[in-house]
Every structure is written in structure tokens, then in C-alpha cells.
MOPAC internal coordinates of N, CA, C and O (Angstrom, degrees):
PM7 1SCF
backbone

  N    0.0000 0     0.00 0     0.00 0    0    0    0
  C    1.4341 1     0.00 0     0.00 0    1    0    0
  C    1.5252 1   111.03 1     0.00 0    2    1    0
  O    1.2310 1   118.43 1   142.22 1    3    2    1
  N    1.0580 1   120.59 1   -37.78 1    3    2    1
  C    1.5356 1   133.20 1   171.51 1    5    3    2
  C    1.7586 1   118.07 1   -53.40 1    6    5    3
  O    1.2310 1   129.60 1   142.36 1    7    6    5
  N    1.3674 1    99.11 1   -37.64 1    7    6    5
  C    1.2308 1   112.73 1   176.46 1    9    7    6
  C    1.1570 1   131.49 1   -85.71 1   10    9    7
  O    1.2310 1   126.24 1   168.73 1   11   10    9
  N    1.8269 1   105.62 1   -11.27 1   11   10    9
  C    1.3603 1   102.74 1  -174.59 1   13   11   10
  C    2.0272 1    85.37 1   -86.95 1   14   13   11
  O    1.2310 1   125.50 1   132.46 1   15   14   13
  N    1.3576 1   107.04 1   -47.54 1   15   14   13
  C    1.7633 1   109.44 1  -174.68 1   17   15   14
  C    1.4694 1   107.07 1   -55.26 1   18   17   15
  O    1.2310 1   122.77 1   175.92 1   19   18   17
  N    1.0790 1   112.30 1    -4.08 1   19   18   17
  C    2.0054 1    97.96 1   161.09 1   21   19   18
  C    1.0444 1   111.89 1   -85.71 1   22   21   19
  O    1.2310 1   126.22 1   134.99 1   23   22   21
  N    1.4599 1   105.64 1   -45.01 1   23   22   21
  C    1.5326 1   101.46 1  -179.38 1   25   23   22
  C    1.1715 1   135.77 1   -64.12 1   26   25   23
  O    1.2310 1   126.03 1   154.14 1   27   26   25
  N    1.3689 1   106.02 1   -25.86 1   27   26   25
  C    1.4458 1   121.67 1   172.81 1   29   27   26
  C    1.4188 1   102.38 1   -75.35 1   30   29   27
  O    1.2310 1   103.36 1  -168.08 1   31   30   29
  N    0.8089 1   148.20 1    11.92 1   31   30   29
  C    1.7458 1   150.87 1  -163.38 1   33   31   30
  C    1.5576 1    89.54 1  -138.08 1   34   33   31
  O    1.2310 1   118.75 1   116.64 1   35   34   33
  N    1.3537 1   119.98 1   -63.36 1   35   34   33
  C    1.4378 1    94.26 1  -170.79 1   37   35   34
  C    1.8888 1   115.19 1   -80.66 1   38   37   35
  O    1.2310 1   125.26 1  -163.13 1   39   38   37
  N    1.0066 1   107.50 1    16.87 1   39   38   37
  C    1.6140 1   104.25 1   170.99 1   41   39   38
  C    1.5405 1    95.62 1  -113.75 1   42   41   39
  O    1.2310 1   113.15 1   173.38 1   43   42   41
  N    1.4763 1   130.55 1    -6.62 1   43   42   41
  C    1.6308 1   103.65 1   168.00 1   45   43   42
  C    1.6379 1    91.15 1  -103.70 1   46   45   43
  O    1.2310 1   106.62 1   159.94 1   47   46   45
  N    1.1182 1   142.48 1   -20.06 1   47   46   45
  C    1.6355 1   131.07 1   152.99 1   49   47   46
  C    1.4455 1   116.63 1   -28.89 1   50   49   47
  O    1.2310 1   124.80 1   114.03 1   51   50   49
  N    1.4761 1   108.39 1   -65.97 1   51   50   49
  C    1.4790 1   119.08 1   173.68 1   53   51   50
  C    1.5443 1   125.92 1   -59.66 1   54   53   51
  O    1.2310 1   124.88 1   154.97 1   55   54   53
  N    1.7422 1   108.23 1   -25.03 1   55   54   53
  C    1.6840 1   103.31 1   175.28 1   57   55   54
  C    1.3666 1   109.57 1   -87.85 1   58   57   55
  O    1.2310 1   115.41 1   167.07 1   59   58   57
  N    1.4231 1   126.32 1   -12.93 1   59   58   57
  C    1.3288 1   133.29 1   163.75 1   61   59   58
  C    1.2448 1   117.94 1   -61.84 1   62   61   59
  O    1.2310 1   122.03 1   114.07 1   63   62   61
  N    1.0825 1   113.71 1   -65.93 1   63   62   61
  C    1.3568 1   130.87 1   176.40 1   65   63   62
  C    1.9472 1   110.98 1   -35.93 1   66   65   63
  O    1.2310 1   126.89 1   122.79 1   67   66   65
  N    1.3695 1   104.36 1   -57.21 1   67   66   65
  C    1.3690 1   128.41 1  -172.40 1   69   67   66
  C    1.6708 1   100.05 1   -64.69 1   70   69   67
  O    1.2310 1   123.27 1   132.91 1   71   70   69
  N    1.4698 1   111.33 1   -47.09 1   71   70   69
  C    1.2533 1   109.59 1   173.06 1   73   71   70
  C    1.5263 1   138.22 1   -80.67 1   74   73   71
  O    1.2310 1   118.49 1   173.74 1   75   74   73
  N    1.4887 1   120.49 1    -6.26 1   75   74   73
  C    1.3876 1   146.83 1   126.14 1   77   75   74
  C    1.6422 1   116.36 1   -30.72 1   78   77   75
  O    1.2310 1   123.84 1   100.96 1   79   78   77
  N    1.4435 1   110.25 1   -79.04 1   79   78   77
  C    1.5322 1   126.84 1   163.22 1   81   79   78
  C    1.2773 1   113.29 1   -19.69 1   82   81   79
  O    1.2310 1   117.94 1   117.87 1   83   82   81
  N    1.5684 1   121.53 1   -62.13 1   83   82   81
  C    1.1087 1   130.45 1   171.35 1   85   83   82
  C    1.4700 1   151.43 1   -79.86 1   86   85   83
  O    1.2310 1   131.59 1   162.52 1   87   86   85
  N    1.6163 1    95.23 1   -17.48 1   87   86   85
  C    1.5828 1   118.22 1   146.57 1   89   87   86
  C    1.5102 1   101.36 1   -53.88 1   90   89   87
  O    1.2310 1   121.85 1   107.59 1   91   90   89
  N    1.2966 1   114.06 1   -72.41 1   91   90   89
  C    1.5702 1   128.65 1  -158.02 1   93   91   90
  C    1.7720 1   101.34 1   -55.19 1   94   93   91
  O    1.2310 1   127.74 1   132.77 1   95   94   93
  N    0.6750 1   102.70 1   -47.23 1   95   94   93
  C    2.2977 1   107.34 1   170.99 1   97   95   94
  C    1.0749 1    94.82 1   -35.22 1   98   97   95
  O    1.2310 1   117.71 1   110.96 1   99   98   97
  N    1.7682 1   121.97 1   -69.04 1   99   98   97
  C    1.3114 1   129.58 1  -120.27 1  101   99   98
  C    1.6138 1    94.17 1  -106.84 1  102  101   99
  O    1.2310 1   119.61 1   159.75 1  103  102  101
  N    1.4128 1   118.34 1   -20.25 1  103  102  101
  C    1.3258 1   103.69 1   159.17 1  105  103  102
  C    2.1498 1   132.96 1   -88.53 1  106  105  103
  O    1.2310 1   140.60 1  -175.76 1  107  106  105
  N    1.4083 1    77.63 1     4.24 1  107  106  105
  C    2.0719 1   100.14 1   179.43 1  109  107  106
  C    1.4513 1    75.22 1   -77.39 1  110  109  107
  O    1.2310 1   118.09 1   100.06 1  111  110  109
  N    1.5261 1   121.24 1   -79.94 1  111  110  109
  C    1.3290 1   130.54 1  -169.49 1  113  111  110
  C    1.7472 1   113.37 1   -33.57 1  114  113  111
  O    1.2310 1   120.21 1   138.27 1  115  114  113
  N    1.0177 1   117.20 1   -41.73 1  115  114  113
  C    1.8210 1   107.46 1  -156.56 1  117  115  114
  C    1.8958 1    83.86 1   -86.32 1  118  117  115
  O    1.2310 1   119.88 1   135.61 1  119  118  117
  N    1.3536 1   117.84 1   -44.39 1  119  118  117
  C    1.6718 1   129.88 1   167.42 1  121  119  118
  C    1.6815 1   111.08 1   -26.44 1  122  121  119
  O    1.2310 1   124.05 1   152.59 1  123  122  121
  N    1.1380 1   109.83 1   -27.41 1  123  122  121
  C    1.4585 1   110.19 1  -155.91 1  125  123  122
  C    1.6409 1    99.09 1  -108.00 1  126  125  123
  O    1.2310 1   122.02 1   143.15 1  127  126  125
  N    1.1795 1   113.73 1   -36.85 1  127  126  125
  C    1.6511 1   112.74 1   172.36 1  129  127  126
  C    1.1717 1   114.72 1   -99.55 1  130  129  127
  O    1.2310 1   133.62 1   -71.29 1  131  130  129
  N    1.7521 1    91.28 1   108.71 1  131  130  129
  C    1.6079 1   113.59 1   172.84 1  133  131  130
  C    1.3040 1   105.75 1   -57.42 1  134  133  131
  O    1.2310 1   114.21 1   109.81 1  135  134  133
  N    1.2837 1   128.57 1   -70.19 1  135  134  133
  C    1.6552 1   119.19 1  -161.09 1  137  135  134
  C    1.1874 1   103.88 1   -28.47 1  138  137  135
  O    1.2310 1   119.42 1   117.26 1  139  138  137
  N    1.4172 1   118.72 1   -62.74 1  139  138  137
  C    1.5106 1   113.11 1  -158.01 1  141  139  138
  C    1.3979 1   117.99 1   -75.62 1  142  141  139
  O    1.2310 1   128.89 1   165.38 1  143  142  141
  N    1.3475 1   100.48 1   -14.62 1  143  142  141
  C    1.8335 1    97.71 1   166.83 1  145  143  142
  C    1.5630 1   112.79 1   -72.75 1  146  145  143
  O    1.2310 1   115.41 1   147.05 1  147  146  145
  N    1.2732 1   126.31 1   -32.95 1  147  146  145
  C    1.1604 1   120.12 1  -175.85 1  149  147  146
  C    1.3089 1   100.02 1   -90.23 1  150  149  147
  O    1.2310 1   111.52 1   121.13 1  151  150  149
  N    0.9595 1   133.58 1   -58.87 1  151  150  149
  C    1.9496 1   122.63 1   167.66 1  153  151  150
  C    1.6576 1   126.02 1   -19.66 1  154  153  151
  O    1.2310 1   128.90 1   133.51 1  155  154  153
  N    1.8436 1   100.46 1   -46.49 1  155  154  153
  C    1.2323 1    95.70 1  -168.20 1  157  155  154
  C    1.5571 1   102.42 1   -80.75 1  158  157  155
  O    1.2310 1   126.44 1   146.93 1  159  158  157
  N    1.7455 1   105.23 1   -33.07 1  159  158  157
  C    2.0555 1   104.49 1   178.50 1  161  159  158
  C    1.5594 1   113.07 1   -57.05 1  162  161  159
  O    1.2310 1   118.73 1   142.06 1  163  162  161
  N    1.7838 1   120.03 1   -37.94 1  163  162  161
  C    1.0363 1    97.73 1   166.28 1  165  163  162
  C    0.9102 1   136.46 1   -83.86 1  166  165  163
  O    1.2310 1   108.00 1   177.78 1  167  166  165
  N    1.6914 1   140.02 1    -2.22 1  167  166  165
  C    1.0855 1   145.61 1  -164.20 1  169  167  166
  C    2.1684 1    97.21 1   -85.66 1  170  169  167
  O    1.2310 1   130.70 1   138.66 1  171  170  169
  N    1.5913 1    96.97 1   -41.34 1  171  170  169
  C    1.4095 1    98.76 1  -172.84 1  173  171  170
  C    1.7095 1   100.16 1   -63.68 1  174  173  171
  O    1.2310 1   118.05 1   132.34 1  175  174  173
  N    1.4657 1   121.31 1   -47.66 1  175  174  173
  C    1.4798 1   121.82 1  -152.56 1  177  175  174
  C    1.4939 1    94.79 1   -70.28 1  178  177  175
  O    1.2310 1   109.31 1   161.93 1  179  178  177
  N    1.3548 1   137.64 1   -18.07 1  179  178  177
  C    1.1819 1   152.38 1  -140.70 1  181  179  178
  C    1.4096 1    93.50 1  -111.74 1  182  181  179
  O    1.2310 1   125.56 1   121.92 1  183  182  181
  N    0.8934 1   106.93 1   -58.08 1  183  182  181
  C    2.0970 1   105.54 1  -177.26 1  185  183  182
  C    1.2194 1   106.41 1   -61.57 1  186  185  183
  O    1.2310 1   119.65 1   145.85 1  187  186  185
  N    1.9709 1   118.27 1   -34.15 1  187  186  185
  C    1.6486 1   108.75 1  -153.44 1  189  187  186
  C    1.7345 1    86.99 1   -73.02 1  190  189  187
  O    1.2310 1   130.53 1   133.21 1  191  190  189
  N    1.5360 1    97.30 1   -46.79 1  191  190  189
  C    1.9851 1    92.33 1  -165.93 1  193  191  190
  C    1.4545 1   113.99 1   -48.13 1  194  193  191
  O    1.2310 1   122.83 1   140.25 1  195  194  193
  N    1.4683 1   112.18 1   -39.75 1  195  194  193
  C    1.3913 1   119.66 1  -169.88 1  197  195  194
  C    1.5746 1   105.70 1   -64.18 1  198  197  195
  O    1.2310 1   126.54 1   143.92 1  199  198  197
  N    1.5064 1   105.02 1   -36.08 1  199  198  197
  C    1.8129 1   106.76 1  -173.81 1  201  199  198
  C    1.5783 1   107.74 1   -61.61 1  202  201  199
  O    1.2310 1   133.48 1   141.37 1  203  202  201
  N    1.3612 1    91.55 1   -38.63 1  203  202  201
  C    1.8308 1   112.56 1  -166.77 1  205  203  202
  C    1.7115 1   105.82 1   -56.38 1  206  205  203
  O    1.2310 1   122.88 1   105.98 1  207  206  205
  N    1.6500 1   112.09 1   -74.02 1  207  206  205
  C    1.2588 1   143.92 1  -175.80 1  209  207  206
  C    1.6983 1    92.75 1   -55.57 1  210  209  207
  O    1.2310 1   103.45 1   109.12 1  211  210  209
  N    1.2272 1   148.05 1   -70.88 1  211  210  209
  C    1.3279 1   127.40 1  -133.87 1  213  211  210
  C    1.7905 1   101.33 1   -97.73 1  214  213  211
  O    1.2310 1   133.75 1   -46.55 1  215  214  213
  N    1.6481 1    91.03 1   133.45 1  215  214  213
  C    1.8386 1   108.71 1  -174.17 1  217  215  214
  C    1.3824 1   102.18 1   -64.24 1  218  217  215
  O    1.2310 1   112.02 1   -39.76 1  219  218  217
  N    1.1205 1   132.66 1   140.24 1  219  218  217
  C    1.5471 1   133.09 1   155.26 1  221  219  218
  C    1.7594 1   113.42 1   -79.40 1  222  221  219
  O    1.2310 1   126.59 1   179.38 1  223  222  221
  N    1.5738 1   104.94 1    -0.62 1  223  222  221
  C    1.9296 1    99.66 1  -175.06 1  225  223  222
  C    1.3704 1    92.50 1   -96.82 1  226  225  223
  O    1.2310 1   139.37 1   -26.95 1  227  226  225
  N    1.6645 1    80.05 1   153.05 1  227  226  225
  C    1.8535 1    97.64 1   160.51 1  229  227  226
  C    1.0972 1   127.51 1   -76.10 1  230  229  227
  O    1.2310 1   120.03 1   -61.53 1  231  230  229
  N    1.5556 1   117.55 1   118.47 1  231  230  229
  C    1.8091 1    98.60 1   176.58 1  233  231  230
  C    1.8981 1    87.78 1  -132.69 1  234  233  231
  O    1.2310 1   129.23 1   -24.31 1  235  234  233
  N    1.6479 1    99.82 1   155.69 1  235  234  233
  C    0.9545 1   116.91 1  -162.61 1  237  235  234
  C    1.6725 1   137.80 1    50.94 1  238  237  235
  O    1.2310 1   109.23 1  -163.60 1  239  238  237
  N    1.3514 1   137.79 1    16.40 1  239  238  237
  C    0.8356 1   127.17 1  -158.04 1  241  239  238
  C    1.7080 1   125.05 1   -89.62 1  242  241  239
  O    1.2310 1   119.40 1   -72.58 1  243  242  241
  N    1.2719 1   118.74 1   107.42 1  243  242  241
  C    1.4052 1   127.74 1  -166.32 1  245  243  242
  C    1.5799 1   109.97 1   -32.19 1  246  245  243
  O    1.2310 1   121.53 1   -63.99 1  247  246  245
  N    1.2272 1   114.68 1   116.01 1  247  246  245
  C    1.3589 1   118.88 1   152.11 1  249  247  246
  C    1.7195 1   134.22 1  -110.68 1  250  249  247
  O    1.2310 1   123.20 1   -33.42 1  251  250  249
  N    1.5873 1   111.47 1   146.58 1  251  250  249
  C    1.8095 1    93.11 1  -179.54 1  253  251  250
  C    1.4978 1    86.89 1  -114.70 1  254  253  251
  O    1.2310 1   130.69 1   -15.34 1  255  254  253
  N    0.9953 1    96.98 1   164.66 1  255  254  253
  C    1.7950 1   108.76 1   173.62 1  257  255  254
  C    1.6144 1   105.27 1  -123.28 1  258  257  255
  O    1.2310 1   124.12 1   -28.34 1  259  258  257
  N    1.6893 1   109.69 1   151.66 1  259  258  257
  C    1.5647 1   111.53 1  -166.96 1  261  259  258
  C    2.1035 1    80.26 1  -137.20 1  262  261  259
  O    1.2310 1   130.31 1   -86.36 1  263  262  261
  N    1.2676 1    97.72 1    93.64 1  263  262  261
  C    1.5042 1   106.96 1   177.76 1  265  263  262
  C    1.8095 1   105.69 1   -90.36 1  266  265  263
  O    1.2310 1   111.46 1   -89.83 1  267  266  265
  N    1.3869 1   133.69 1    90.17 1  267  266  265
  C    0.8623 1   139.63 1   155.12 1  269  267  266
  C    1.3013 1   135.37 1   -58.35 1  270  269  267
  O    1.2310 1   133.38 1   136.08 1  271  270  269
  N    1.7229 1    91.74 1   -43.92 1  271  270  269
  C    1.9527 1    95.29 1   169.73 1  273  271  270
  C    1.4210 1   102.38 1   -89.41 1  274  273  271
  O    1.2310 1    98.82 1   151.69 1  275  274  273
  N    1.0384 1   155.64 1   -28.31 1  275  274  273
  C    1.6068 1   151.89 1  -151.52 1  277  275  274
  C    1.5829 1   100.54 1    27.99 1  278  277  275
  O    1.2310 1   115.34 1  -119.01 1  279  278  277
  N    1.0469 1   126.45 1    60.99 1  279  278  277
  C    1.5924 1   145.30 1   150.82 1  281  279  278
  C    1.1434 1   126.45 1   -65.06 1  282  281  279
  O    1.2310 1   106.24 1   -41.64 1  283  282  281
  N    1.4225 1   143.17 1   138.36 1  283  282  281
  C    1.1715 1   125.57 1   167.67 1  285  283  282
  C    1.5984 1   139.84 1   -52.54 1  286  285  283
  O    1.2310 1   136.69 1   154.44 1  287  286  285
  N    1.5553 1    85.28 1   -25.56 1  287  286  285
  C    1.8096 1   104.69 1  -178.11 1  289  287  286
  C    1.8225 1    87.92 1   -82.79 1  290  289  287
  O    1.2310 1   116.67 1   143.05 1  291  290  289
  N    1.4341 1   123.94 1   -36.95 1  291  290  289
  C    1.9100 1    89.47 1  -159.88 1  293  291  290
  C    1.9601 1    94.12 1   -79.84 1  294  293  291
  O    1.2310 1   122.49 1   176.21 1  295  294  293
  N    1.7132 1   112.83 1    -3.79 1  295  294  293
  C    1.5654 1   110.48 1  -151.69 1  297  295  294
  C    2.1020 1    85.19 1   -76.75 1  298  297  295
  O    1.2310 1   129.37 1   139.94 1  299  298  297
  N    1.6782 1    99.54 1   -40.06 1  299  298  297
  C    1.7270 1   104.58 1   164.51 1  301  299  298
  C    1.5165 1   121.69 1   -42.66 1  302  301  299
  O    1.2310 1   125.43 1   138.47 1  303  302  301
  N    1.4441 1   107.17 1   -41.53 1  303  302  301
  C    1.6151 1    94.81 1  -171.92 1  305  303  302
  C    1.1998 1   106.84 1   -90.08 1  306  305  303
  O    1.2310 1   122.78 1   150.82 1  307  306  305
  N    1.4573 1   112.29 1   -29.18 1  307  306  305
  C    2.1974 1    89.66 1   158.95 1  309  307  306
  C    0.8250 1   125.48 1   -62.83 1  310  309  307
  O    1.2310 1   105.82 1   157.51 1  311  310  309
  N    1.1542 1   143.91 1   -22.49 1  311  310  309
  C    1.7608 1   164.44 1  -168.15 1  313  311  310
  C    2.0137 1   100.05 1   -65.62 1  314  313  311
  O    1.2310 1   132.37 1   147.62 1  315  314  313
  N    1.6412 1    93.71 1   -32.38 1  315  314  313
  C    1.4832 1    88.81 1  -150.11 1  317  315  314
  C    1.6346 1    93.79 1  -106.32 1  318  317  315
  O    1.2310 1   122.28 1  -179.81 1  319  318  317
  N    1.3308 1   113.24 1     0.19 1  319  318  317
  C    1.5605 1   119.38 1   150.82 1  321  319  318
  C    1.4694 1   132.74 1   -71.95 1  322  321  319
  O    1.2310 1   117.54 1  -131.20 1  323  322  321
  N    1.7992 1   122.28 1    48.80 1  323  322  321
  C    0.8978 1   123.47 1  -160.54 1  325  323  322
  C    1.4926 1   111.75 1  -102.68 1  326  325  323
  O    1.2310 1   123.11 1     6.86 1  327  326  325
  N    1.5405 1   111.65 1  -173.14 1  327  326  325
  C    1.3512 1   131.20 1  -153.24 1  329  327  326
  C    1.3754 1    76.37 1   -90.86 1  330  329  327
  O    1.2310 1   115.79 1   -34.65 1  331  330  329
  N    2.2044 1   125.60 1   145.35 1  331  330  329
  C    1.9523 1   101.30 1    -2.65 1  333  331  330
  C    1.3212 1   107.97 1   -94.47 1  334  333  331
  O    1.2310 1   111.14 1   158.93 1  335  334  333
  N    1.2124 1   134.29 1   -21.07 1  335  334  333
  C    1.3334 1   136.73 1   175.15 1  337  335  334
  C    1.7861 1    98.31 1   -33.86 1  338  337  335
  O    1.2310 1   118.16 1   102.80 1  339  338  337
  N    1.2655 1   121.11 1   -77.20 1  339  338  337
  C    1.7061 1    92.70 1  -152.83 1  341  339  338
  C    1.7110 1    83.39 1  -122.44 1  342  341  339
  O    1.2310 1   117.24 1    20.98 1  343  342  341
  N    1.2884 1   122.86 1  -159.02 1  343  342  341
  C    1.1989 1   135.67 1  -140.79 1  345  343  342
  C    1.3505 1   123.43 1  -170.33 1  346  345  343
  O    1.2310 1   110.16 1  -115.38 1  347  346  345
  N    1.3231 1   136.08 1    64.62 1  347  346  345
  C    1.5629 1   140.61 1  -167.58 1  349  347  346
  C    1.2858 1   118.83 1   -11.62 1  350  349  347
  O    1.2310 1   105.55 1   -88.36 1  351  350  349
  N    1.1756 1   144.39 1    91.64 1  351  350  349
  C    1.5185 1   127.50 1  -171.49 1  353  351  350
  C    1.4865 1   117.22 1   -78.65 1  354  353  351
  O    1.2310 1   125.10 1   157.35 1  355  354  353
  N    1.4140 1   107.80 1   -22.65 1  355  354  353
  C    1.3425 1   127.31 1   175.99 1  357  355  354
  C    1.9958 1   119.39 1   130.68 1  358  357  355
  O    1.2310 1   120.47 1    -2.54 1  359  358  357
  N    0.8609 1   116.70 1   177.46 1  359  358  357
  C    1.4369 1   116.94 1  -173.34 1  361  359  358
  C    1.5005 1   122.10 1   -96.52 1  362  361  359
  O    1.2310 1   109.74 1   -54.37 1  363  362  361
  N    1.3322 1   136.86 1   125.63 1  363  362  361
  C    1.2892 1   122.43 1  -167.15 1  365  363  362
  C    1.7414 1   110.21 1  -113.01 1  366  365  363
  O    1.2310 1   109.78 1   -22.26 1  367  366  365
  N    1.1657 1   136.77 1   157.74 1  367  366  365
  C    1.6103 1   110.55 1  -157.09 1  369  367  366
  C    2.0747 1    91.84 1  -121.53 1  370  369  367
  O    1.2310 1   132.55 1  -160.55 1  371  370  369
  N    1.4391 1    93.36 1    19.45 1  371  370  369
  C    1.8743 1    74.89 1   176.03 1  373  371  370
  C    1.9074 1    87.54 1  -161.65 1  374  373  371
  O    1.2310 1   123.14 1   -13.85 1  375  374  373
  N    1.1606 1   111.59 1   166.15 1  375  374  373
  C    1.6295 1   121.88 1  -155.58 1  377  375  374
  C    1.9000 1    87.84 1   -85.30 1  378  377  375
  O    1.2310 1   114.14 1   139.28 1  379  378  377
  N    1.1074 1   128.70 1   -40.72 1  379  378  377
  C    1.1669 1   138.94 1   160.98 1  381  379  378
  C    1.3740 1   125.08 1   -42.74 1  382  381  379
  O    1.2310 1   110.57 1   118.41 1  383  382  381
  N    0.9418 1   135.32 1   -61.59 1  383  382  381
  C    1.6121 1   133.93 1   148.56 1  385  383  382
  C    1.1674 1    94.02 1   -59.62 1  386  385  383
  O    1.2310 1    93.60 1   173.56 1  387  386  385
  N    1.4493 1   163.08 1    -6.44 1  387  386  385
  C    1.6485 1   113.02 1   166.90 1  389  387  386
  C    1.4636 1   100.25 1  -100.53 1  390  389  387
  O    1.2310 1   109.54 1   179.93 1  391  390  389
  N    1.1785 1   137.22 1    -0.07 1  391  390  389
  C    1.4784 1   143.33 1   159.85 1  393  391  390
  C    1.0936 1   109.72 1   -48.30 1  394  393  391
  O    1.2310 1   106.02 1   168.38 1  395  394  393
  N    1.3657 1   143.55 1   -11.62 1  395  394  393
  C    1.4123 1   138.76 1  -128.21 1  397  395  394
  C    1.7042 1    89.23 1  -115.34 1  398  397  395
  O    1.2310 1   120.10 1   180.00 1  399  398  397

């Protein structure tokens, strides 16, 4: 029983070891090619600003309205499409012109 727990110790010694070895290659290797070092720094510095810098809100976005009932309640829900989020584009008088 003793002998099998060495062995089992010295074959995960040795896959460690082996897998060290091969980290250590593969980071001489990635060390040695510039392109991809500078590709991958700018690609990272490039995403964080872009993540950072770009708004997820809507501002300004053109709308037309196709008021069929001219109701007071639908004249409210254009009312409540206001500036800066969206932007009146104007009124179209048939479902066909606002397809356009």
C-alpha cells in the first residue's frame, strides 16, 4: 500500500513538473512574438476605453408617429416621446408611408 502512494505521488510530481516545463516554453514562446504582444495590449486597452467611453442611453432617436385615432390618450403617448431621448421626425398619414 505504501508503494502504490509513492507512486501515485511520484507520477503527480512528474505531471507537475512536466506541466511547469511547458507553461515555461510557452511563455519564452508568446515573449518572443512582438506582434502579438502588441495586438493583444492594444486590443485589451482598446476594449477597456471603448467599454468605459460608450453610453448605453438613447438620445435623440428619430421617431414618426401614424395617429389614426387622434385621441387624447394616443395625443399623451406622443407627448411622452420627448427630447433628448427621441426626436419627432414628423407625422405620416397612412401605415405605408411610415414603412418607408
Amino acid at each position: 500500500m505504501n508503494g502504490d502512494l509513492a507512486e501515485s505521488r511520484t507520477r503527480l510530481y512528474l505531471w507537475w513538473s512536466r506541466l511547469a516545463a511547458m507553461t515555461a516554453k510557452e511563455l519564452i514562446q508568446f515573449g518572443r512574438d512582438t506582434l502579438l504582444l502588441v495586438a493583444i495590449a492594444y486590443l485589451f486597452v482598446f476594449d477597456t476605453y471603448m467599454a468605459g467611453s460608450v453610453s448605453m442611453q438613447l438620445n435623440h432617436a428619430v421617431v414618426v408617429v401614424h395617429d389614426a385615432d387622434h385621441s387624447a390618450a394616443s395625443r399623451e403617448l406622443v407627448y411622452r416621446f420627448r427630447p433628448p431621448y427621441f426626436k419627432l421626425g414628423g407625422e405620416v398619414l397612412d401605415n405605408r408611408e411610415g414603412q418607408r
